[in-house]
C-alpha positions as CSV (number, residue, x, y, z in Angstrom):
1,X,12.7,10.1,-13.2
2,X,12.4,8.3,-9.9
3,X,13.9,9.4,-6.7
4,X,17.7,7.5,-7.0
5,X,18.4,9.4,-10.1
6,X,17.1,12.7,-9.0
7,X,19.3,11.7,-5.8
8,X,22.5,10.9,-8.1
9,X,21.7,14.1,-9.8
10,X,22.0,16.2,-6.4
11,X,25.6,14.3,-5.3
12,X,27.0,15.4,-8.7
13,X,30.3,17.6,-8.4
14,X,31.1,20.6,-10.5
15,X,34.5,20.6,-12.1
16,X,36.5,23.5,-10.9
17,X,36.3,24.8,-15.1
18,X,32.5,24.4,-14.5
19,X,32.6,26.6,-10.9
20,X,34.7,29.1,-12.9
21,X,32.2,29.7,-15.7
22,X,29.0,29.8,-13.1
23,X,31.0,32.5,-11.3
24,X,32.0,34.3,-14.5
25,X,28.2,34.0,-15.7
26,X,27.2,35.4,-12.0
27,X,30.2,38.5,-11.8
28,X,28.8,39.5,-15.2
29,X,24.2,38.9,-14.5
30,X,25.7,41.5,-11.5
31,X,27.3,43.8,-14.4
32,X,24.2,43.4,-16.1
33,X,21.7,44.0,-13.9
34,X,23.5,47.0,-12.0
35,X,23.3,44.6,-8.5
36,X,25.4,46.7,-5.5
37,X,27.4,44.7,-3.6
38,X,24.8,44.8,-0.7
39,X,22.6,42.8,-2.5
40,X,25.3,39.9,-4.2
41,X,23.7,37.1,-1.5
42,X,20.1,37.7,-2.6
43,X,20.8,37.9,-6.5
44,X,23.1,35.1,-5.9
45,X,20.2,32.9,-4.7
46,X,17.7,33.9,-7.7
47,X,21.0,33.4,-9.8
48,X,21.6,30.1,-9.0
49,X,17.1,29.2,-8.9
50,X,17.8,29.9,-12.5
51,X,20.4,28.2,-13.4
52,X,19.4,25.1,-11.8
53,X,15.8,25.4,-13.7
54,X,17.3,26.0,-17.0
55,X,19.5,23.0,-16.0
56,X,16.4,20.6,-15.6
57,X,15.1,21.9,-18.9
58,X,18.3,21.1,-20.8
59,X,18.4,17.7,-19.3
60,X,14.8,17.0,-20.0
61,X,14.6,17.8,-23.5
């Protein structure tokens, strides 16, 4: 993949049904994995790390 695509990929919007879903997936990983409130920012960075390298696997296969 050269750099423009990878560049296109970044600019990409989510739909506001897409949003929805990655919040639904993220209020229910915090269910899940018991997160407190207190730590929502830091589980929501490691939350969306994932997502984005399951992503890339999806689009590469």
């Amino acid at each position: 993949m050269d750099a423009g695509t990878k560049k296109q990929k970044r600019n990409q919007r989510l739909s506001i049904f897409e949003l929805e879903a990655l919040r639904e997936a993220f209020r229910q990983s915090v269910r899940e994995n018991d997160v407190a409130e207190a730590e929502w920012a830091q589980h929501a960075e490691l939350f969306v790390r994932r997502a984005l390298q399951k992503g890339d696997r999806l689009t590469r296969a």
